[in-house]
KELO-540124 format. One record per residue (C-alpha): chain; x, y, z. Coordinates in steps of 0.001 Angstrom, whole numbers, plus 524288, in hexadecimal, padded with zeros to 5 digits. Layout:
N
ROTI   kette      xx      yy      zz
ROTI       A       X       Y       Z
...
This chain:
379
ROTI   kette      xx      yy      zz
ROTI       A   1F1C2   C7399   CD76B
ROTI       A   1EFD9   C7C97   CCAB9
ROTI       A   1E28F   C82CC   CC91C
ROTI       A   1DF34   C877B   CBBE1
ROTI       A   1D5AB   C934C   CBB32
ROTI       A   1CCAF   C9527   CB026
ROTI       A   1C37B   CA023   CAE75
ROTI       A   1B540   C9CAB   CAAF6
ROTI       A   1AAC0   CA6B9   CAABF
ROTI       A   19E3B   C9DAA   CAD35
ROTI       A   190C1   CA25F   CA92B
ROTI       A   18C38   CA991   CB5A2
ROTI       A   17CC6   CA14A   CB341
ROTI       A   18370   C92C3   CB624
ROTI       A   18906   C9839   CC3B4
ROTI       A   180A8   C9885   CCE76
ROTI       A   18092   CA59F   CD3F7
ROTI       A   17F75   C9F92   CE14E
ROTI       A   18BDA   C995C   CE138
ROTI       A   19251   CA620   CDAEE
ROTI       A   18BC2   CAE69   CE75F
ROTI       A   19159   CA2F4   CF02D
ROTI       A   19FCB   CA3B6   CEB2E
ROTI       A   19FC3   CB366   CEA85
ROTI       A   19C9F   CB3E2   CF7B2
ROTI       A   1A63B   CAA81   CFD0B
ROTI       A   1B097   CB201   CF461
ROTI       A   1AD8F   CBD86   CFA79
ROTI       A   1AEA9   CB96F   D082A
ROTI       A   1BDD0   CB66B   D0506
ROTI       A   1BD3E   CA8D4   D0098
ROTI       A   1BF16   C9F68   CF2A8
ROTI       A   1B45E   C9A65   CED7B
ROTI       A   1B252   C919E   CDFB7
ROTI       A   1A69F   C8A46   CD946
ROTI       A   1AD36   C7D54   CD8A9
ROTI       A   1A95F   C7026   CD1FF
ROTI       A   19F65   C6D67   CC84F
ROTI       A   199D1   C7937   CC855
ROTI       A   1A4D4   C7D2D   CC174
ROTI       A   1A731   C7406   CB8CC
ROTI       A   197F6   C7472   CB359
ROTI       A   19BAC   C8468   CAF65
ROTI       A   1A70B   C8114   CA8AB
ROTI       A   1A01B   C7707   CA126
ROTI       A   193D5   C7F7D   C9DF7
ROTI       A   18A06   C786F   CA727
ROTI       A   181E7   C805A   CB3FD
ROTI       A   18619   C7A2D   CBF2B
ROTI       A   17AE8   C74D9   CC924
ROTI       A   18362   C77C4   CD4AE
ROTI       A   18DD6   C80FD   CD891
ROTI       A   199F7   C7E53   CE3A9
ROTI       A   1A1FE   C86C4   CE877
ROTI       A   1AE3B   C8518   CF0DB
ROTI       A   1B4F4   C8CAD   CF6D8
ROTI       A   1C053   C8EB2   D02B0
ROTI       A   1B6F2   C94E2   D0AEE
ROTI       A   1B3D3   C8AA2   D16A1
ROTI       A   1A5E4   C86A0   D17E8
ROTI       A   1A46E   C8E8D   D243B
ROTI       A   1AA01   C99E0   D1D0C
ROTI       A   19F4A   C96F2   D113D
ROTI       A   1937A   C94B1   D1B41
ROTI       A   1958C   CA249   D21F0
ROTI       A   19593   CA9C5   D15B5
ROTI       A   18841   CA3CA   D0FCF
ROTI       A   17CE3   CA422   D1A4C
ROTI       A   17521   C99FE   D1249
ROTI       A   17EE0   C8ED1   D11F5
ROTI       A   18246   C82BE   D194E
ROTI       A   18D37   C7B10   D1CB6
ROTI       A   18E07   C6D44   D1681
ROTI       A   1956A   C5EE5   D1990
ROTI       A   19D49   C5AFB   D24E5
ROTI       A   1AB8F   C568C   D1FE0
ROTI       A   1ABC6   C61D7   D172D
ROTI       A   1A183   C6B5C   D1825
ROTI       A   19DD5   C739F   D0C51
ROTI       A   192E4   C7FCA   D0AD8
ROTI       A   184C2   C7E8C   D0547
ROTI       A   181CE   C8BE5   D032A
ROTI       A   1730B   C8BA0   D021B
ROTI       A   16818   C91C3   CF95C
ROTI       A   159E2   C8FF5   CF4B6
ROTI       A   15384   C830C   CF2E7
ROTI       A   15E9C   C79D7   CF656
ROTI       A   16856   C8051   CEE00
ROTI       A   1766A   C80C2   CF3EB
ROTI       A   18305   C839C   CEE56
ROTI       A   18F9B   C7AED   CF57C
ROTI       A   19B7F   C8316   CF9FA
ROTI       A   1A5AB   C7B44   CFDEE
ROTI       A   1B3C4   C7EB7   D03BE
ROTI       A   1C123   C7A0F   CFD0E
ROTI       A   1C2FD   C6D6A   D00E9
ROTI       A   1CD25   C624F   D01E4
ROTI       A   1CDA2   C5282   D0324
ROTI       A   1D522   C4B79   D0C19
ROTI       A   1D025   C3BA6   D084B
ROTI       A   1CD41   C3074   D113A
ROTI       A   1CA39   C2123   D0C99
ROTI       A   1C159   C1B27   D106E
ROTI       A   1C019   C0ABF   D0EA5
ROTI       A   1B46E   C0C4F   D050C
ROTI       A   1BE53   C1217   CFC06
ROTI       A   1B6D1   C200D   CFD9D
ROTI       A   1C29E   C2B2F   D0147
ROTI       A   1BBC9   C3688   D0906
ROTI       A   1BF67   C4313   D05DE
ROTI       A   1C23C   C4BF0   D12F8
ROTI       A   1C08B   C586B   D0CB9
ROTI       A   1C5B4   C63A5   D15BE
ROTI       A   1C782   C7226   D103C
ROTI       A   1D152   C7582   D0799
ROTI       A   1D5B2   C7D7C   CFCA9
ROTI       A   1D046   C8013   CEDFE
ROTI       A   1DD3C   C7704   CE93C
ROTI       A   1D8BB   C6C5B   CF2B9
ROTI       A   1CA96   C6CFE   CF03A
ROTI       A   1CC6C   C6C8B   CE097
ROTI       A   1D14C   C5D0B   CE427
ROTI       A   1C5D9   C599B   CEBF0
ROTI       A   1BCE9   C5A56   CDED7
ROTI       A   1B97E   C4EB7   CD7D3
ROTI       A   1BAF4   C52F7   CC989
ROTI       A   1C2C0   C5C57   CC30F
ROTI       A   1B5CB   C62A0   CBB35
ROTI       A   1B096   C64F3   CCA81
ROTI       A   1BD19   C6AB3   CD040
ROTI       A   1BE16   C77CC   CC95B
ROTI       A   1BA35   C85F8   CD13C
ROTI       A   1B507   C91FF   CCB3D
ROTI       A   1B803   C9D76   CD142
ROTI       A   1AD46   CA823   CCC53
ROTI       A   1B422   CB424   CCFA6
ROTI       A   1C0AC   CB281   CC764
ROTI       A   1B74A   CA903   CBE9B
ROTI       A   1C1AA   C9F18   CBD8C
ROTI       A   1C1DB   C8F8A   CBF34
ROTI       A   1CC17   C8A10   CC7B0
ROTI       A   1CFBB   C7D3A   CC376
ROTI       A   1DA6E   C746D   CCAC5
ROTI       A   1D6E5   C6774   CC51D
ROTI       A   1D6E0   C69E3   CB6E3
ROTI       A   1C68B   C6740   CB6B6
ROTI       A   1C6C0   C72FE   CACE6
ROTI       A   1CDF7   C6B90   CA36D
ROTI       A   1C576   C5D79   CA7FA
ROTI       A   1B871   C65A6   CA478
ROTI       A   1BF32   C6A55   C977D
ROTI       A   1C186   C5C18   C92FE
ROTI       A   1B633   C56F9   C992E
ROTI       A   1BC01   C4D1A   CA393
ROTI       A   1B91F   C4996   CB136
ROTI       A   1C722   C4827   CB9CF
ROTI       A   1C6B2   C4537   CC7EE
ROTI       A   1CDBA   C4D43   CD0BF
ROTI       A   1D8B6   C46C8   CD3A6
ROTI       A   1DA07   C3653   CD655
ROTI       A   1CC46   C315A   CD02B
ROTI       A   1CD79   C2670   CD8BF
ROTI       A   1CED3   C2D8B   CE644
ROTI       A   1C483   C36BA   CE1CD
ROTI       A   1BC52   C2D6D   CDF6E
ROTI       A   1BDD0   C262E   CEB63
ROTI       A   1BC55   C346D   CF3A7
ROTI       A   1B00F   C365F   CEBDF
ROTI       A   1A8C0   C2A99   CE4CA
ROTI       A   19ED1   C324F   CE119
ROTI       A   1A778   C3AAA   CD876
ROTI       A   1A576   C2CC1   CCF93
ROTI       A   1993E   C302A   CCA0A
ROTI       A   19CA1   C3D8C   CCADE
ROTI       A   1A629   C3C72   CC190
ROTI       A   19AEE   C3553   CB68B
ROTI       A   191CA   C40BD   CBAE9
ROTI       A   19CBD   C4B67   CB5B4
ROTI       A   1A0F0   C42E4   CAA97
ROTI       A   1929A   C42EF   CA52B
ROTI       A   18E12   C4FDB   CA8B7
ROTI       A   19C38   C5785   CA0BA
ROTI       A   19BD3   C4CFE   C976B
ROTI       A   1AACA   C4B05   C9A9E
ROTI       A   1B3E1   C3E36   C9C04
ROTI       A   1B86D   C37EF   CA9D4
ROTI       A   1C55F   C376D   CAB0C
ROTI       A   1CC92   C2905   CAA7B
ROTI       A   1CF34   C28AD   CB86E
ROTI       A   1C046   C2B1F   CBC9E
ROTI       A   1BC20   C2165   CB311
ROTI       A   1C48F   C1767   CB9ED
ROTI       A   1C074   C1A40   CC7ED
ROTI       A   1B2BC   C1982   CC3DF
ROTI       A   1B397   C0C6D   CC15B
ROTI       A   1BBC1   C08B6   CCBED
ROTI       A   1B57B   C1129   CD7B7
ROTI       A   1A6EB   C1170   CD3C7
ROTI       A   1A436   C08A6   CE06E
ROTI       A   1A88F   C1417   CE8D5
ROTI       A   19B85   C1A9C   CE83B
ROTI       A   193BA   C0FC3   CF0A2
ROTI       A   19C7D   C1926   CFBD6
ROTI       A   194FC   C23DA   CF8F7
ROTI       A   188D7   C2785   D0012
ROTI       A   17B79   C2669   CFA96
ROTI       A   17610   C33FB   CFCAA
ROTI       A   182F2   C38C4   CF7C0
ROTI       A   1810C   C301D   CE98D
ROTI       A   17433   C3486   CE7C5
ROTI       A   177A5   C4464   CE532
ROTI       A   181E8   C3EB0   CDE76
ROTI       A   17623   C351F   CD69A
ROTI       A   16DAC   C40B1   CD2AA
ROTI       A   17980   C494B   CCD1F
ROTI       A   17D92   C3D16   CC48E
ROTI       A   16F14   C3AA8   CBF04
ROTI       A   168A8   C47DB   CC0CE
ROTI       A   16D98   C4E49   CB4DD
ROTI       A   16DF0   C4DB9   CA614
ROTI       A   1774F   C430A   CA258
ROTI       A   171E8   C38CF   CAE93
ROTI       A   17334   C2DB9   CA401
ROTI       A   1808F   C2F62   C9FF6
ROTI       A   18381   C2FCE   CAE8D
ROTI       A   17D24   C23DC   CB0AF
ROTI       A   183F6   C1C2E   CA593
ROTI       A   19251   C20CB   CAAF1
ROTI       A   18FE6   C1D50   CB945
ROTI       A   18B1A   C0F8C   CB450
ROTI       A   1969B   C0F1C   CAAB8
ROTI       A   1A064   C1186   CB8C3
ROTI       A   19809   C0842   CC0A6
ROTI       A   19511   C1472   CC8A7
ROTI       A   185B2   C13B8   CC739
ROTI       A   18593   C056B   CCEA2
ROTI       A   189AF   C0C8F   CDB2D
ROTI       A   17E74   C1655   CD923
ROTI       A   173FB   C0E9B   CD545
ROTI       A   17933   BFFE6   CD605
ROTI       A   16947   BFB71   CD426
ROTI       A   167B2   C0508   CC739
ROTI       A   16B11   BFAFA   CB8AE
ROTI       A   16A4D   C0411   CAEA4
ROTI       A   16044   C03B0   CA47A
ROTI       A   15603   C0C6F   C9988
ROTI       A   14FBE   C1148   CA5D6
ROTI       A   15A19   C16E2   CABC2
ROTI       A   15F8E   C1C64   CA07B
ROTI       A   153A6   C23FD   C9AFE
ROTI       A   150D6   C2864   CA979
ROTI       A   15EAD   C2DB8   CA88F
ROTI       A   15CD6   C35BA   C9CC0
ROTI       A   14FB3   C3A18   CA14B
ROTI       A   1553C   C3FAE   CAB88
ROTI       A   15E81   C474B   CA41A
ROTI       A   15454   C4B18   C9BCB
ROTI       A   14C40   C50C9   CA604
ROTI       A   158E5   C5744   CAC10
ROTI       A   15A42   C5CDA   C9F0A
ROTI       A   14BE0   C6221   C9D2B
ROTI       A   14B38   C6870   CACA3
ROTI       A   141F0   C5E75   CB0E4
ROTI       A   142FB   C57F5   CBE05
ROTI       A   14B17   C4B87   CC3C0
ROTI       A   149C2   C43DA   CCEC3
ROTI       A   15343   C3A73   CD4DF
ROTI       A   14815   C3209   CD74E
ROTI       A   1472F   C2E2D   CC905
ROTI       A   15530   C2AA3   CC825
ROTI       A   1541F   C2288   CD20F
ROTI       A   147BD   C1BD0   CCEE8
ROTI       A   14E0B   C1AAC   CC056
ROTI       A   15A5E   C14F2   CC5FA
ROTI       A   154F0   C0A92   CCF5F
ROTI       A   1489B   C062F   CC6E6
ROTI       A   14E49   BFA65   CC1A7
ROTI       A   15334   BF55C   CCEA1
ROTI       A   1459D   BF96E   CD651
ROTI       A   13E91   BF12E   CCB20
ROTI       A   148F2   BE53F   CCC19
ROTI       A   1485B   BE489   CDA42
ROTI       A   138A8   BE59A   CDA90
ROTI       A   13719   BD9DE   CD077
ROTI       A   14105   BD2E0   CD9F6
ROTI       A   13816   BD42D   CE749
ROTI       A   12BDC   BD45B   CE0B4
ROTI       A   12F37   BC601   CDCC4
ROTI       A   12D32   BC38F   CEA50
ROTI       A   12212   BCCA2   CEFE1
ROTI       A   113BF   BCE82   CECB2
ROTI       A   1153E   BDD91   CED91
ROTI       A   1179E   BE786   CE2CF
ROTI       A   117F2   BF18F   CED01
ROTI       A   120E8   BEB4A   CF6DA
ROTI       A   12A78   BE4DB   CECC0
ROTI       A   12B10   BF1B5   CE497
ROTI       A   12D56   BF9C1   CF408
ROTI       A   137DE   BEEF8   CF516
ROTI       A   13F2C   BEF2A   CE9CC
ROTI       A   13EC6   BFEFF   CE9ED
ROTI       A   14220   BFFF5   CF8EE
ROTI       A   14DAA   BF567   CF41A
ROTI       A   151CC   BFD09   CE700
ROTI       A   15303   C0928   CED12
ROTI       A   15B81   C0605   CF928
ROTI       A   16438   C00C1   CF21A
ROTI       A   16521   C0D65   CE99F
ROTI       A   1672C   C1487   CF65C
ROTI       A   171DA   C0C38   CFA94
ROTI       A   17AF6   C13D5   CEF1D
ROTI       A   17374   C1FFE   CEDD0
ROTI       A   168FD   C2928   CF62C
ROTI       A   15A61   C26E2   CF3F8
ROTI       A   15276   C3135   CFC89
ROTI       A   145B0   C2BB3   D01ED
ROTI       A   13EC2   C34EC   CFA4E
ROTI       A   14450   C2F2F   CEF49
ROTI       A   141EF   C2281   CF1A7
ROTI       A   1332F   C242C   CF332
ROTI       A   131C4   C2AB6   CE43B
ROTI       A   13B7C   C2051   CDF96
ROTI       A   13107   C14F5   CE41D
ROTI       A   1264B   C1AFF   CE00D
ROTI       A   12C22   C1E14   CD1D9
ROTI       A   12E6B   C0F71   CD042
ROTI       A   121E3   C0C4C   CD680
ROTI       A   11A14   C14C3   CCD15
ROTI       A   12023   C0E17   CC0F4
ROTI       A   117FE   C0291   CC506
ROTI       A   10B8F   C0B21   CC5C3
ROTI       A   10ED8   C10A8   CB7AB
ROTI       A   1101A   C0527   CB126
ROTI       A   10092   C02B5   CB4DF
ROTI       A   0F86D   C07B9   CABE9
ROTI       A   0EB9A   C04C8   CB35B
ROTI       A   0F0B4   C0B1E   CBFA4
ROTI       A   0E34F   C1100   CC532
ROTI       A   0EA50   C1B5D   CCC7D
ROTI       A   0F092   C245D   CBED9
ROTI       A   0EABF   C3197   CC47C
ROTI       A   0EFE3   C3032   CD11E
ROTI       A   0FFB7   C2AFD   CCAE0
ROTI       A   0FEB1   C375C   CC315
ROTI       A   0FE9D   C3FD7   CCE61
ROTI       A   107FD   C37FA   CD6E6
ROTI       A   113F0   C40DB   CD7EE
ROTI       A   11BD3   C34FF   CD32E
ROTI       A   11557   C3159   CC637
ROTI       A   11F04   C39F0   CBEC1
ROTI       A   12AF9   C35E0   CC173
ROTI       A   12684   C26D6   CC27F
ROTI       A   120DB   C2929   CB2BE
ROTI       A   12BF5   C30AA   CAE94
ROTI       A   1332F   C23DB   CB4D9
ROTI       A   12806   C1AA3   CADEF
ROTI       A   12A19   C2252   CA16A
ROTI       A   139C9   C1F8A   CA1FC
ROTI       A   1386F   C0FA1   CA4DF
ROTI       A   12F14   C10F9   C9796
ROTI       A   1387A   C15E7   C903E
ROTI       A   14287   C0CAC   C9532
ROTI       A   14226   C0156   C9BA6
ROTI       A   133B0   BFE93   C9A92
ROTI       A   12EAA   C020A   C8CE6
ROTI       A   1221B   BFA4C   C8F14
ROTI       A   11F5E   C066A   C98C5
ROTI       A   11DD2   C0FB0   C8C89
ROTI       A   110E3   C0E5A   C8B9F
ROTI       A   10CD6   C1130   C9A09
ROTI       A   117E1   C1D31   C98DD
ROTI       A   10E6D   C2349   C8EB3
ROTI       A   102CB   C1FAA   C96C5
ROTI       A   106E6   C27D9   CA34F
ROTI       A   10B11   C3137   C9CBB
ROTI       A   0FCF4   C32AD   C95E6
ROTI       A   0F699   C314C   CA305
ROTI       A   0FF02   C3DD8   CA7B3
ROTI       A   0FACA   C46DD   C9B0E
């Protein structure tokens, strides 16, 4: 295999100087070491990455002894969190290679064992995430041609798009998330497995699909996300309950708009946004049958949202804020409710009228008027 080497000079302010203090000093204890994957391919493409890797063919052990404040991470192939200030870690992983096992749910498992920087370059999903920057000869090593796929804008799979996929379903919606974020084209063979393999991500673990959730929607193009994993029948085996609709696409553009602006998200919202129409379906469906607001609205929610976490994590803490967002719409669209002073101050009333505010200017237009009139009760 060919590498190509390219010298870039990035602009020393979109490098964390943590992960260039990490890399120095495994360089000088005798050992390689790169920033690998997207990280590299935001620089070339002008953008500040959010998180630095590095790899390297130092072995974890090797890694762990030479940074006091770092810990040793996974079980088939263990990787190194080297730790700082308020949560912050940066990933340092060593070279890598696959040997594949099928399953009968179609899903191949990659048995990654440690290898060299030739065999780890084919364990990557994409060629834009499989290039390495070494910063002391300031040069990009490139054995997969991603150079030349970030150059025309295209997303190629590593190697068969179909075995990849099946390794890794999850690389799926990957794939969408890349093609929005560069503004670049997926190659034929992608677009064909999408189609084909979509119902490989029911395989993949809850907890694990919702970090994968907030990367896809926490961002500044969440709506053109949204539209291409409907348009690959990939958003059914995240949120099979969700029909799209006005709500969910101004709530999607919000949130890019407050992305945008530096304000604060929460993966509440989304999820409140997401599962509205089914919680309200399902309520109007029991309530037919009981007396109770309270219990048929507790049933429909408990219902709604287990269903959700069937295909993707819900934290209890989560679900509580989700309930009472929905619950508070009913309270908002009272005008005589006696208690105002006291909905002001609940800790909820923003989000739940920011939520209010979106229906009005979608799906509920006859809401307009009580939109204004919270929003004079607040000033």
């Amino acid at each position: 295999m060919l590498a190509v080497y390219q010298n870039f000079e990035f602009d020393k302010k979109l490098i964390d100087k943590k992960a260039l203090n990490i890399i120095t000093k495994i360089q000088k204890a005798g050992f390689k070491a790169y920033l690998v994957g997207g990280c590299v391919r935001d620089l070339l493409v002008g953008l500040k990455p959010k998180d630095f890797d590095i790899v390297t063919n130092a072995k974890p052990k090797q890694i762990h002894k030479l940074f006091k404040n770092s810990r040793l991470i996974g079980r088939r192939f263990i990787i190194v969190h080297i730790l700082f200030p308020k949560g912050r870690f940066i990933e340092v992983a060593t070279f890598r290679r696959d040997i594949n096992k099928t399953y009968k749910n179609g899903i191949i498992a990659s048995n990654n064992y440690f290898g060299t920087i030739e065999q780890d370059v084919l364990c990557r999903d994409f060629s834009i995430n499989a290039l390495y920057y070494d910063i002391e000869s300031k040069q990009v090593i490139d054995y997969v041609g991603g150079l030349e796929d970030i150059k025309i804008k295209k997303i190629n799979v590593i190697g068969d798009a179909k075995l990849r996929f099946a390794q890794d379903p999850v690389r799926m919606i990957r794939a969408i998330r890349f093609q929005i974020k560069l503004k670049a084209k997926l190659s034929s063979k992608i677009k064909s497995c999408l189609y084909k393999q979509s119902s490989l991500l029911i395989n993949i673990s809850p907890a694990r699909l919702y970090q994968e959730c907030i990367k896809l929607f926490h961002n500044e193009y969440s709506l053109e996300i949204y539209q291409k994993l409907e348009k690959y029948n990939l958003l059914h085996y995240l949120f099979k309950q969700t029909k799209t609709d006005s709500f969910i696409k101004k709530s999607l553009i919000n949130t890019s708009l407050r992305i945008k602006e530096n304000n604060t998200i929460s993966p509440v919202f989304l999820f409140a946004v997401f599962l509205w129409n089914a919680q309200n379906q399902r309520f109007i469906a029991i309530k037919k049958h009981k007396k109770s607001f309270y219990l048929s609205f507790e049933q429909a929610s408990e219902e709604v949202i287990k269903n959700q976490q069937q295909q993707i994590l819900i934290q209890k803490w989560m679900v509580n804020k989700i309930k009472k967002i929905w619950f508070m719409q009913t309270i908002l669209e009272n005008k005589n409710y006696k208690k105002k002073d006291e909905l002001l101050k609940n800790s909820m009333f923003r989000i739940s009228y920011d939520f209010f505010v979106l229906r009005a200017n979608s799906i509920n237009p006859e809401l307009l008027d009580l939109a204004r009139f919270w929003n004079e009760m607040q000033n």
